[in-house]
TORPA-4810 file (N, C-alpha, C, O; in nm, 3 decimals):
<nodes>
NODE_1_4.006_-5.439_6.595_3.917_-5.339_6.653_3.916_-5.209_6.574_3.811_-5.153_6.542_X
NODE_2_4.061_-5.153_6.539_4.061_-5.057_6.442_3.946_-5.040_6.343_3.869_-4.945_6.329_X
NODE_3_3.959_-5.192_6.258_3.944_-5.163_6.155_3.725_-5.196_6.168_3.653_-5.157_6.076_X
NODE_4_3.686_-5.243_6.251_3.566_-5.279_6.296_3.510_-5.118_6.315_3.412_-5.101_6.244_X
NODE_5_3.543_-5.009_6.385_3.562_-4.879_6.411_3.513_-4.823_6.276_3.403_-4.783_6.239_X
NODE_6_3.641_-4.835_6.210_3.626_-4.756_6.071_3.508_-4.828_5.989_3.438_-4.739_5.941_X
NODE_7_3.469_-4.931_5.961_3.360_-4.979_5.891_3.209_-4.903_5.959_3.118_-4.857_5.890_X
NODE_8_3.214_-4.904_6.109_3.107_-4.860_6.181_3.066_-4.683_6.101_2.953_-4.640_6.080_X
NODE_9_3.192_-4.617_6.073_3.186_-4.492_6.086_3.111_-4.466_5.920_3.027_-4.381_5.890_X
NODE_10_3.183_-4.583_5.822_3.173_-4.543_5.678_3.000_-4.607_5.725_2.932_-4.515_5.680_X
NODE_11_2.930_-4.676_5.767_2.822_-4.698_5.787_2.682_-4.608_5.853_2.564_-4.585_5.827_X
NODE_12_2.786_-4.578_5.957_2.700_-4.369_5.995_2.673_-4.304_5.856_2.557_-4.296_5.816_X
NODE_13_2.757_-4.267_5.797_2.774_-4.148_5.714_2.688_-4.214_5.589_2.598_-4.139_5.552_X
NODE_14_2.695_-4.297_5.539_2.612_-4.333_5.464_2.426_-4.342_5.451_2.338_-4.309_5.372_X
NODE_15_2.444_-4.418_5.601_2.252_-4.433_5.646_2.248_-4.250_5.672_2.129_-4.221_5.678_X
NODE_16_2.323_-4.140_5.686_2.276_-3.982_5.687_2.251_-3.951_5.533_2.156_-3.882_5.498_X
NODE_17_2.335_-4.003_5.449_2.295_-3.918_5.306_2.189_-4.000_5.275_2.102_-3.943_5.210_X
NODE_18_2.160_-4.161_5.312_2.065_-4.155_5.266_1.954_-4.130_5.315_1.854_-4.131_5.244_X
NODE_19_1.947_-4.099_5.464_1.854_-4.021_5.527_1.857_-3.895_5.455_1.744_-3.865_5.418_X
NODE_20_1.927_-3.828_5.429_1.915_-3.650_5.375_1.846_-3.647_5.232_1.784_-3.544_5.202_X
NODE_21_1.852_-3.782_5.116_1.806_-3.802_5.016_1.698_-3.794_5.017_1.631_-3.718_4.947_X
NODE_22_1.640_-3.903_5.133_1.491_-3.954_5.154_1.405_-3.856_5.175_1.288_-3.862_5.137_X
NODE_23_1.472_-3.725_5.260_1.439_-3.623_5.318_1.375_-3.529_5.210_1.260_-3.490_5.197_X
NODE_24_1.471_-3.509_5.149_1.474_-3.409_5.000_1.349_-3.482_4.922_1.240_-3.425_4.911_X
NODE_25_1.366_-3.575_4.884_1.299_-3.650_4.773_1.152_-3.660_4.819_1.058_-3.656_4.739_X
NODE_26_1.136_-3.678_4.984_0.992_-3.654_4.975_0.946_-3.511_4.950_0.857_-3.477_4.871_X
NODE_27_1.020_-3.432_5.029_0.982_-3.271_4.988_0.921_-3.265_4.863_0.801_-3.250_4.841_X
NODE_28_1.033_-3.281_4.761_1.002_-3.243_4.623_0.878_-3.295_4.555_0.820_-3.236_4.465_X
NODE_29_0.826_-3.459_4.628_0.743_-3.558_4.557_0.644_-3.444_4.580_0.605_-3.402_4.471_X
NODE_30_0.589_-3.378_4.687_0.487_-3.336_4.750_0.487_-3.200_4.711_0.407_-3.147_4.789_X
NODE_31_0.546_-3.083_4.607_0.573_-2.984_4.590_0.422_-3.031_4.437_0.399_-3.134_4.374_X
NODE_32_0.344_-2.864_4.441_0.248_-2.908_4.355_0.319_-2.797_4.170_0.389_-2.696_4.169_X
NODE_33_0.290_-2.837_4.109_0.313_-2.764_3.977_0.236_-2.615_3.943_0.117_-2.634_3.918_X
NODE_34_0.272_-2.484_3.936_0.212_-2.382_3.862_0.203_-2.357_3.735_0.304_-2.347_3.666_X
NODE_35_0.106_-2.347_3.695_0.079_-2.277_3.532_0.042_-2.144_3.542_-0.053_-2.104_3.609_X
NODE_36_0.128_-2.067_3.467_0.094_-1.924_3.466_0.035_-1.884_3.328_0.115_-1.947_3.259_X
NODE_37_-0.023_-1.841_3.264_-0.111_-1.824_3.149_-0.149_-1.648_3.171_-0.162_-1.582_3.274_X
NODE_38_-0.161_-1.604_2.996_-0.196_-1.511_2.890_-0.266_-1.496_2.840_-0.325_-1.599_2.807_X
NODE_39_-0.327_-1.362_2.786_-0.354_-1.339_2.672_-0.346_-1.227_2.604_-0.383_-1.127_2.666_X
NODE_40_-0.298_-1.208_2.464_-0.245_-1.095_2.445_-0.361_-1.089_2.312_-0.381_-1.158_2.212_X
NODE_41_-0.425_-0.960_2.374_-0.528_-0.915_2.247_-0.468_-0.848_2.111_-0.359_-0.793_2.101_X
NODE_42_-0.578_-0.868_1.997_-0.527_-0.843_1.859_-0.561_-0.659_1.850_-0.677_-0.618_1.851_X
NODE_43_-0.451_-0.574_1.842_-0.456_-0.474_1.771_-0.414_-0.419_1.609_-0.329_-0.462_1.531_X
NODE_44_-0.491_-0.329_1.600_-0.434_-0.280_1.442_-0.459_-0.154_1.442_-0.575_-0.123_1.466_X
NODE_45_-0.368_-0.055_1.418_-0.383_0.102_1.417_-0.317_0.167_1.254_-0.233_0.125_1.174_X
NODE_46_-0.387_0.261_1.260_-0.300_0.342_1.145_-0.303_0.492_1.137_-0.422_0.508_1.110_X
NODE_47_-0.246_0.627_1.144_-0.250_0.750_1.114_-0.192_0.787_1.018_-0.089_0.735_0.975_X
NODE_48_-0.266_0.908_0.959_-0.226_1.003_0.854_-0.121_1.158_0.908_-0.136_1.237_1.001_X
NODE_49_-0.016_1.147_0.795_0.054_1.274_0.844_0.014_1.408_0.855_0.054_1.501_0.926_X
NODE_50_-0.133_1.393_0.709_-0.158_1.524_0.702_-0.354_1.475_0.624_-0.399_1.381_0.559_X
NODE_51_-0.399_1.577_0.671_-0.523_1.499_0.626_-0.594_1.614_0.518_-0.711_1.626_0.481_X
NODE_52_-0.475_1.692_0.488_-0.525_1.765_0.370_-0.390_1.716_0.275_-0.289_1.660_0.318_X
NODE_53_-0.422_1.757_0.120_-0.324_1.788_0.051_-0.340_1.855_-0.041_-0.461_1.833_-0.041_X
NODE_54_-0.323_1.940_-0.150_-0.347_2.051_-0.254_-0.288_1.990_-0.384_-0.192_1.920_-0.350_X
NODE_55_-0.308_1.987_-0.546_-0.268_2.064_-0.634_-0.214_2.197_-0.654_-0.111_2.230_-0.712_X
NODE_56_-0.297_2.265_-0.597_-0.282_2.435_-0.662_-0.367_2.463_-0.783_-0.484_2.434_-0.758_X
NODE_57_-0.351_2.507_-0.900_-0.398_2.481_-1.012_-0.330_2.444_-1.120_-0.225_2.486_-1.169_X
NODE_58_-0.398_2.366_-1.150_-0.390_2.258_-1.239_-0.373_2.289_-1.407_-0.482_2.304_-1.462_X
NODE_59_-0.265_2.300_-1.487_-0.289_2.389_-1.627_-0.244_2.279_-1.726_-0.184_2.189_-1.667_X
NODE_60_-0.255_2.260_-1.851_-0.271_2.187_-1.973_-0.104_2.142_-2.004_-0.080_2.032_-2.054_X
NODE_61_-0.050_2.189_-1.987_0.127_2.235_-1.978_0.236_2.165_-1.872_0.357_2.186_-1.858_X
NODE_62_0.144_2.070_-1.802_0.217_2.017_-1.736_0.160_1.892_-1.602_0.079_1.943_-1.525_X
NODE_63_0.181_1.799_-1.583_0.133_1.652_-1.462_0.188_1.716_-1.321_0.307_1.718_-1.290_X
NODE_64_0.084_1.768_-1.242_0.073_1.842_-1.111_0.114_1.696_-1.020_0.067_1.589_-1.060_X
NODE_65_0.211_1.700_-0.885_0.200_1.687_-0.798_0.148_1.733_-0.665_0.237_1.792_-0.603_X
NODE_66_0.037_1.727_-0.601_-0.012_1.743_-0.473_0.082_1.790_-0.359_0.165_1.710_-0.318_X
NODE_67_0.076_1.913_-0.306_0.153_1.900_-0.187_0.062_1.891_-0.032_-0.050_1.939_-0.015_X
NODE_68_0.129_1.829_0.051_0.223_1.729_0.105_0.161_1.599_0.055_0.045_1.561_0.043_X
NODE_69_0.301_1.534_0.026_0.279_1.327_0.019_0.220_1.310_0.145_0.267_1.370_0.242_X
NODE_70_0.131_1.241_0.153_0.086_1.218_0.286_0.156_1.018_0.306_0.158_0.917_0.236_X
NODE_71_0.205_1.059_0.449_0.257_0.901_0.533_0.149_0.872_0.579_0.088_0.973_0.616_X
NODE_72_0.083_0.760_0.598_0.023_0.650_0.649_0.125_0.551_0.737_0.200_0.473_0.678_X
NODE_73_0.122_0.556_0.836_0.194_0.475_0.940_0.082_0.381_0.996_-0.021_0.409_1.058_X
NODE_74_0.135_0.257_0.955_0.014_0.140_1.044_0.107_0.087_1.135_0.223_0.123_1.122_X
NODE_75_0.072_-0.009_1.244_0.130_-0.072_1.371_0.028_-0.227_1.377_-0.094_-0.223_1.364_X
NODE_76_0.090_-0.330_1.394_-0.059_-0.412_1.434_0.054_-0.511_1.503_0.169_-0.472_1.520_X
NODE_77_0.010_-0.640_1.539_0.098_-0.761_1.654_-0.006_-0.891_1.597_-0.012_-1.004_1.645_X
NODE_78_-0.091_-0.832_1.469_-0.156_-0.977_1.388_0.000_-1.086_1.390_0.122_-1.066_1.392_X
NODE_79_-0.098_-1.216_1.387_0.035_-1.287_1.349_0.055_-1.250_1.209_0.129_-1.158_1.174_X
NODE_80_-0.018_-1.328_1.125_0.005_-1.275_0.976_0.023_-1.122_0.896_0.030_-1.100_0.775_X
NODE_81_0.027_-1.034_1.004_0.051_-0.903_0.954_-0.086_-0.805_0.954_-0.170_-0.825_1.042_X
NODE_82_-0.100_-0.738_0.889_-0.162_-0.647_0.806_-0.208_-0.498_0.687_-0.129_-0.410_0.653_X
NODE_83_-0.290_-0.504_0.663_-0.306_-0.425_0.594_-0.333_-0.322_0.520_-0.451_-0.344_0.496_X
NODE_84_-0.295_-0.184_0.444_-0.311_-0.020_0.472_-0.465_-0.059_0.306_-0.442_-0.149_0.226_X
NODE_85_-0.569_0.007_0.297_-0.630_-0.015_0.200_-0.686_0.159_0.180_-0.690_0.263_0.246_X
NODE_86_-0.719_0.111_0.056_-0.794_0.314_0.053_-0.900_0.255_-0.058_-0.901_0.161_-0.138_X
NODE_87_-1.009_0.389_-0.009_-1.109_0.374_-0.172_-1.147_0.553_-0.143_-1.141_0.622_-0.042_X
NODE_88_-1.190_0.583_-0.299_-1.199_0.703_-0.320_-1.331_0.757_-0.323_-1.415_0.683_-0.375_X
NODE_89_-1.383_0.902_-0.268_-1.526_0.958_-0.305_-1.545_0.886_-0.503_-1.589_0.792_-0.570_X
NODE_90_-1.467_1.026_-0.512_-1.527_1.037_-0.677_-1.641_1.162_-0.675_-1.649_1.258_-0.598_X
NODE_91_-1.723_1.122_-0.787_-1.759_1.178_-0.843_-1.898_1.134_-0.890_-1.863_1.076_-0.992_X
NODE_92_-2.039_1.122_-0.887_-2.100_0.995_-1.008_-2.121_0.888_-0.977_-2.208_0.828_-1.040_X
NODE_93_-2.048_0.816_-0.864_-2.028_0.675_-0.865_-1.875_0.630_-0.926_-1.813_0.524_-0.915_X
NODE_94_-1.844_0.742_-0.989_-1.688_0.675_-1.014_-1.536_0.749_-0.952_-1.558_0.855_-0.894_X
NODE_95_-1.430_0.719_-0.956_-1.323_0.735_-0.854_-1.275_0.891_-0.992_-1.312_0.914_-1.107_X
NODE_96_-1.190_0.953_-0.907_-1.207_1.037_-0.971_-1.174_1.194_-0.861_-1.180_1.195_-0.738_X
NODE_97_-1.143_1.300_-0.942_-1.155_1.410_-0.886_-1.261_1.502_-0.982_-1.255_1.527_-1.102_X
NODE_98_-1.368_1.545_-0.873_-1.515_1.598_-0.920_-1.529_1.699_-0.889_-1.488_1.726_-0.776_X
NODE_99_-1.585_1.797_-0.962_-1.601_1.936_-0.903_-1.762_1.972_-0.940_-1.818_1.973_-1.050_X
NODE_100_-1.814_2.002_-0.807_-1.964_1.995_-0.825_-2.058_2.116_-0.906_-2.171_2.104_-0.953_X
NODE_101_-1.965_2.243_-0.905_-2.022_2.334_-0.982_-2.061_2.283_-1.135_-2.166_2.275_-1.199_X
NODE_102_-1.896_2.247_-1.165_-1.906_2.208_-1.316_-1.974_2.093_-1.323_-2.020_2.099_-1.436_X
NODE_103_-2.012_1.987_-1.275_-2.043_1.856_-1.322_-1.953_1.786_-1.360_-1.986_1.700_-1.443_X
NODE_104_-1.826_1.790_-1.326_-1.740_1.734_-1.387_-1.621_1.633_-1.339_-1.545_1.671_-1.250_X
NODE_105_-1.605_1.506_-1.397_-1.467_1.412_-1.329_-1.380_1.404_-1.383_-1.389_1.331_-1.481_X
NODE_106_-1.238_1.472_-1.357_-1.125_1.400_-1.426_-1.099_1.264_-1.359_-1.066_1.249_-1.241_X
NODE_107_-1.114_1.189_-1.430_-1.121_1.023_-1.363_-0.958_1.014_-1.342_-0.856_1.068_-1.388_X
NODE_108_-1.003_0.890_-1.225_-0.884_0.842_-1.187_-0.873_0.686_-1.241_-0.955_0.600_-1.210_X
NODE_109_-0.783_0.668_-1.309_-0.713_0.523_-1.386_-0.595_0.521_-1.379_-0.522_0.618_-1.361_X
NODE_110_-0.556_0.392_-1.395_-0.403_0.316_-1.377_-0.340_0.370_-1.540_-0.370_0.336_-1.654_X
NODE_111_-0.245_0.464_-1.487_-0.198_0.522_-1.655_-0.061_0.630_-1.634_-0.057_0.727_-1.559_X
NODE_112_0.027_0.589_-1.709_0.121_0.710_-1.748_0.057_0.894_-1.817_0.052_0.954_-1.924_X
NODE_113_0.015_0.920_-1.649_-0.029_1.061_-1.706_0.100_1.129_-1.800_0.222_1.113_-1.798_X
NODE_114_-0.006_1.228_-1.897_0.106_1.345_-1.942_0.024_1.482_-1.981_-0.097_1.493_-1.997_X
NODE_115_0.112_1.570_-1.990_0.028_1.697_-2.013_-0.015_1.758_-2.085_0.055_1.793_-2.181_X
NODE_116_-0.176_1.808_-2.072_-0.278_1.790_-2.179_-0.339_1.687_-2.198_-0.417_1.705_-2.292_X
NODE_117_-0.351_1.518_-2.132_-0.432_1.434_-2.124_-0.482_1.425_-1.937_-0.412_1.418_-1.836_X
NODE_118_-0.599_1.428_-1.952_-0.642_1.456_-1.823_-0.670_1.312_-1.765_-0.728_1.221_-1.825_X
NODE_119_-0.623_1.307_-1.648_-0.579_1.183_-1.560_-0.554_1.188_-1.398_-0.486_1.289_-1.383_X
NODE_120_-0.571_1.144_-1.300_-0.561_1.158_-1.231_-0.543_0.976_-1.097_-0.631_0.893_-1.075_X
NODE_121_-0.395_0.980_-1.038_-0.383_0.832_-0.978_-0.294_0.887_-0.856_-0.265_1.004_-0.834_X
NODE_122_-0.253_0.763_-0.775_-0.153_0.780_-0.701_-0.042_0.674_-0.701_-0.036_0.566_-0.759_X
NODE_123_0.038_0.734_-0.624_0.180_0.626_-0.615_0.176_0.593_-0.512_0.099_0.655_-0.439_X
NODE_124_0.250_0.488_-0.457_0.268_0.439_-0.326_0.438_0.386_-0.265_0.500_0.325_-0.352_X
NODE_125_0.508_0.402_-0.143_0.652_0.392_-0.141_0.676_0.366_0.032_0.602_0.426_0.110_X
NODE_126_0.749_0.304_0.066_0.787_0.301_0.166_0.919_0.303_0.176_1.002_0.283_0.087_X
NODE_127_0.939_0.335_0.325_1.124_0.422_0.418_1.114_0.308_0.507_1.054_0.200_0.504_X
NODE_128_1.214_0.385_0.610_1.290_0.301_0.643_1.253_0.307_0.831_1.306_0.242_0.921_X
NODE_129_1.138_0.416_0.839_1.106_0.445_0.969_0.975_0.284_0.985_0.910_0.218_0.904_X
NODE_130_0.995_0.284_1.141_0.911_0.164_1.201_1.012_0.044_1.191_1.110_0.026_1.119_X
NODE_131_0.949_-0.036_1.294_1.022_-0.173_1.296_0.903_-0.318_1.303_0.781_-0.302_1.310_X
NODE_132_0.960_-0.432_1.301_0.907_-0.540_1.270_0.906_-0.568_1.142_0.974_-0.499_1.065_X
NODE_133_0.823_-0.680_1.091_0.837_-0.670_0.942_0.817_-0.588_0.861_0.792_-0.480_0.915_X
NODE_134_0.813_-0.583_0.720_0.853_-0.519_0.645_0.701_-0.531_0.538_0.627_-0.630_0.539_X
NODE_135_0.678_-0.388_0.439_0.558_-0.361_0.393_0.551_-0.393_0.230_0.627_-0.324_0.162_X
NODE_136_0.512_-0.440_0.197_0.504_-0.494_0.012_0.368_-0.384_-0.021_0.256_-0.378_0.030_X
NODE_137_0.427_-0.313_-0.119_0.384_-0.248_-0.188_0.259_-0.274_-0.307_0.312_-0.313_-0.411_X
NODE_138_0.138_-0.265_-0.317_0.065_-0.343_-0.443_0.119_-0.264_-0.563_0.134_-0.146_-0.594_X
NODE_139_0.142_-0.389_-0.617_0.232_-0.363_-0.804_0.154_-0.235_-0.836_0.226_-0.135_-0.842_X
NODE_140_0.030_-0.216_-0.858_-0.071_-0.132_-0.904_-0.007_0.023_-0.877_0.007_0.110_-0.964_X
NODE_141_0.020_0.031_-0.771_0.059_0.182_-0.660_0.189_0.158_-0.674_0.245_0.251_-0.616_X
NODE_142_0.277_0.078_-0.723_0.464_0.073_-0.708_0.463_0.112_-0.806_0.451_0.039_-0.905_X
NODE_143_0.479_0.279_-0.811_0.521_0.321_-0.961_0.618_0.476_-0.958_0.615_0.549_-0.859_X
NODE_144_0.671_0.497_-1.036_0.758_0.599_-1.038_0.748_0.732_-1.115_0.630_0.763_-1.097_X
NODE_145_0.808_0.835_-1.197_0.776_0.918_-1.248_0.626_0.957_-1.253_0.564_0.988_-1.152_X
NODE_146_0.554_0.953_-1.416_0.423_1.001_-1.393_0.349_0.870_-1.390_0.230_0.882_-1.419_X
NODE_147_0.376_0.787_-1.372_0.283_0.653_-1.429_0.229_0.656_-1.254_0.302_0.661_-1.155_X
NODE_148_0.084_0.651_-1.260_-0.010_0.650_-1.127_-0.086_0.531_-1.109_-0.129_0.473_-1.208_X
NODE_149_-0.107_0.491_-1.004_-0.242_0.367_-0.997_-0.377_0.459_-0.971_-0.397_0.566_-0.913_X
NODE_150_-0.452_0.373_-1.035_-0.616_0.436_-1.033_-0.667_0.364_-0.902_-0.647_0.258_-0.842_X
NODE_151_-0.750_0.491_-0.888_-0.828_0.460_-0.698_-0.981_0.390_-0.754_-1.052_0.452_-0.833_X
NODE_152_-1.005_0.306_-0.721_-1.168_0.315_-0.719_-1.250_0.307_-0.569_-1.202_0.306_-0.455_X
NODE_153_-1.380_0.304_-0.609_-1.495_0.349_-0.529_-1.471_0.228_-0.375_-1.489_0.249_-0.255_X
NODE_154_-1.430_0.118_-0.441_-1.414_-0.011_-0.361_-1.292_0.008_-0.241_-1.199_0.073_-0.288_X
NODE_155_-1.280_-0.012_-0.169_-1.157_-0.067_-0.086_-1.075_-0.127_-0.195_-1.124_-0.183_-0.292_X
NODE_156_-0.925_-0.110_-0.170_-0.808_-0.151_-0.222_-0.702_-0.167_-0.171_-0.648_-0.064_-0.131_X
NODE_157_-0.630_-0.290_-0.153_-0.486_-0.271_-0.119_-0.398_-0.188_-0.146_-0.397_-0.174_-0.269_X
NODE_158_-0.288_-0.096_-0.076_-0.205_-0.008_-0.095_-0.060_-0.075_-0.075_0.036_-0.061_-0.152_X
NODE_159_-0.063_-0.166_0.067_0.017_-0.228_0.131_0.021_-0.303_0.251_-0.016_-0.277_0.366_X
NODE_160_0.070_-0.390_0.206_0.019_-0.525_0.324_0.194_-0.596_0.370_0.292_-0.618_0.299_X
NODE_161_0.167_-0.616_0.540_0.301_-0.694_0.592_0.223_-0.836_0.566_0.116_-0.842_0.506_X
NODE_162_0.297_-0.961_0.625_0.324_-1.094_0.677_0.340_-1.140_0.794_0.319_-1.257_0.828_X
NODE_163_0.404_-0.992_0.909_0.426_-1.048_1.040_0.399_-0.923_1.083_0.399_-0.831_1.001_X
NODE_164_0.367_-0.895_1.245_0.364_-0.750_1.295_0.451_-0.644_1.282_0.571_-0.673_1.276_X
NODE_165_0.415_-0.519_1.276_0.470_-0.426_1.271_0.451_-0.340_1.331_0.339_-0.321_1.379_X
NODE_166_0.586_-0.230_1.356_0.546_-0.084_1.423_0.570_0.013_1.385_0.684_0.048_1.357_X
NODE_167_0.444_0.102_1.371_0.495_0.230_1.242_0.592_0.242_1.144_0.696_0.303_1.118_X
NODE_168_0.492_0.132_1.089_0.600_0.141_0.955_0.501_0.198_0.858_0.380_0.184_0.877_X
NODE_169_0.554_0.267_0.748_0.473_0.387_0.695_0.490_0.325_0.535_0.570_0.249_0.481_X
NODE_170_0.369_0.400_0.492_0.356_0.403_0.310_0.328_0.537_0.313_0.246_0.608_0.371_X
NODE_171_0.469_0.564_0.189_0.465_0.702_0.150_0.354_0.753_0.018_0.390_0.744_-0.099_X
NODE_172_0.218_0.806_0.055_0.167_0.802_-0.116_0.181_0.986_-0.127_0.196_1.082_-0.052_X
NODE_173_0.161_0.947_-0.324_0.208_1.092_-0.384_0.087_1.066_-0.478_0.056_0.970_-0.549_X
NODE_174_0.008_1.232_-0.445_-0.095_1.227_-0.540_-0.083_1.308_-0.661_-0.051_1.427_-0.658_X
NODE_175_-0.111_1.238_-0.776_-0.017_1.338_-0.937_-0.155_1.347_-0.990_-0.235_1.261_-0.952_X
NODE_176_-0.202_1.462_-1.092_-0.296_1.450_-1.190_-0.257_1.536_-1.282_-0.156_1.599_-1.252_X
NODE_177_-0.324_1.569_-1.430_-0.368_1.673_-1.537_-0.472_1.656_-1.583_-0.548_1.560_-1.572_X
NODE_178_-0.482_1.754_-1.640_-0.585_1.780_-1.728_-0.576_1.796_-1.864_-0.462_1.790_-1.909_X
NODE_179_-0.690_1.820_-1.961_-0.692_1.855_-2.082_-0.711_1.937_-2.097_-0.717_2.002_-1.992_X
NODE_180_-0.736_2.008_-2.209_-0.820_2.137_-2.300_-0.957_2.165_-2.254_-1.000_2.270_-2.207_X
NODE_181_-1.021_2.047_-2.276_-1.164_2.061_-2.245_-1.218_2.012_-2.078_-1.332_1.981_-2.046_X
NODE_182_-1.144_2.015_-2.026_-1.141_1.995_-1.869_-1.260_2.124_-1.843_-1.226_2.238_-1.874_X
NODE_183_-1.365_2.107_-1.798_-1.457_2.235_-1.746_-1.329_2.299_-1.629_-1.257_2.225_-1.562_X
NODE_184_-1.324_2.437_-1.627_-1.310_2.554_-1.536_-1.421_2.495_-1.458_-1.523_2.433_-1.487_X
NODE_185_-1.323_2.567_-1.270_-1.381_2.531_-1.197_-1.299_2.564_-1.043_-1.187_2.516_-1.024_X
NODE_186_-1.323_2.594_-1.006_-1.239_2.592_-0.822_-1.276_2.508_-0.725_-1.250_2.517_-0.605_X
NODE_187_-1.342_2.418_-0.785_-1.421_2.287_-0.622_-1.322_2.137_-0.673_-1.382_2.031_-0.656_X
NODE_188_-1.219_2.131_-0.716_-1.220_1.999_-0.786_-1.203_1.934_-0.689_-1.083_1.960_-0.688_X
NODE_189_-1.219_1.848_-0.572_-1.197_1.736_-0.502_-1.203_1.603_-0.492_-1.295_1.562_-0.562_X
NODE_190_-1.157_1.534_-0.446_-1.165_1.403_-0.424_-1.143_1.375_-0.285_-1.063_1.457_-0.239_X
NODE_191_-1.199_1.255_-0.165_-1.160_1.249_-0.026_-1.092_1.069_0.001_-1.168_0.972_0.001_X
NODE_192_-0.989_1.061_0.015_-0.954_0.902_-0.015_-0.981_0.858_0.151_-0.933_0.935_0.233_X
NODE_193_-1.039_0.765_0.192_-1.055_0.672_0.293_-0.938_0.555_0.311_-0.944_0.452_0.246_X
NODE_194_-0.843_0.578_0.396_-0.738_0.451_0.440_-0.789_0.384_0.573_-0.856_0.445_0.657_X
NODE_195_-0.771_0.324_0.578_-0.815_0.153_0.686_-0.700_0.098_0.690_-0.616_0.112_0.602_X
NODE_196_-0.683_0.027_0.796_-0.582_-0.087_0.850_-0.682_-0.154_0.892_-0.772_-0.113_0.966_X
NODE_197_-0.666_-0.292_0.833_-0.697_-0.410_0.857_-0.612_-0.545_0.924_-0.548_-0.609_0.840_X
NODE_198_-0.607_-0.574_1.004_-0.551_-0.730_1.043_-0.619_-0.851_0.955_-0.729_-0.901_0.930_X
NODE_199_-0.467_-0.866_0.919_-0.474_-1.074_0.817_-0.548_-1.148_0.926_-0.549_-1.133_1.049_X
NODE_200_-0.603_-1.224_0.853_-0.660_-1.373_0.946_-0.643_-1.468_0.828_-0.671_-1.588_0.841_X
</nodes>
């Protein structure tokens, strides 16, 4: 009789879990699935630190640097990155710093200025401010001492990422001289146009 007892009891407890299984298992069969969904739009931004910059004047005796270097800080969340570009007024139709009294361009070309040959380019550099990836410099604009890249009339790469970024900056430095026969003059200008573009 004991042992008839104890078989009865291990037989309760069993037909409950698997009642409590059956229980559960339909719940869950009958539970429906959510999809939650996105979309995250494409931005691309860029500002200038300073939207003037000066020579001073410019004399035969020596390769002028511009004050202030102006930063360009771009930001974008492209997948493939993107990109800082510039193109220059000029002068004529050609890139250049022009001064309208005189008629005159000291052109801008890819060249180791020096003083007394009249020339006029920029450099390009990046720090260490902003995060995400990181900014490649065009060979053209990666240059040091007096050696400058020439601007032309066209859009041009300055510096381009691979993956998004956030204010991460290109440092450019604008250098020129002149010659002997450079016309006198007080208007000499040039106005450079930068863009950020998103890769596709």
């Amino acid at each position: 009789m004991p042992k008839t007892k104890n078989v009865l009891i291990v037989i309760g407890l069993i037909g409950a879990v698997i009642f409590i299984y059956n229980f559960w298992s339909a719940d869950l069969v009958l539970g429906d699935d959510v999809t939650v969904s996105a979309t995250v739009s494409e931005t691309v931004s860029c500002a200038a630190s300073s939207t003037t910059t000066a020579f001073g004047t410019l004399t035969t005796s020596a390769v002028s640097t511009s004050t202030p270097d102006v930063s360009l800080s771009m930001s974008c969340n492209y997948a493939p990155g993107c990109t800082l570009k510039v193109h220059d007024a000029g002068g004529g139709g050609n890139p250049g710093l022009y001064s309208t009294t005189a008629t005159y361009l000291v052109t801008s070309t890819t060249a180791t200025l020096s003083a007394g040959t009249a020339g006029y380019g920029i450099q390009a550099s990046t720090n260490a401010n902003g995060s995400g990836g990181t900014l490649t410099i065009n060979p053209t604009y990666d240059k040091t001492g007096d050696n400058v890249g020439g601007l032309t009339i066209a859009d041009t790469n300055i510096s381009s990422s691979t993956e998004p970024i956030a204010s991460r900056e290109t440092v450019v430095k604008h250098k020129a001289a002149i010659s002997g026969l450079t016309k006198a003059a007080t208007d000499y200008a040039d106005t450079l146009t930068y863009s950020c573009t998103g890769n596709t």
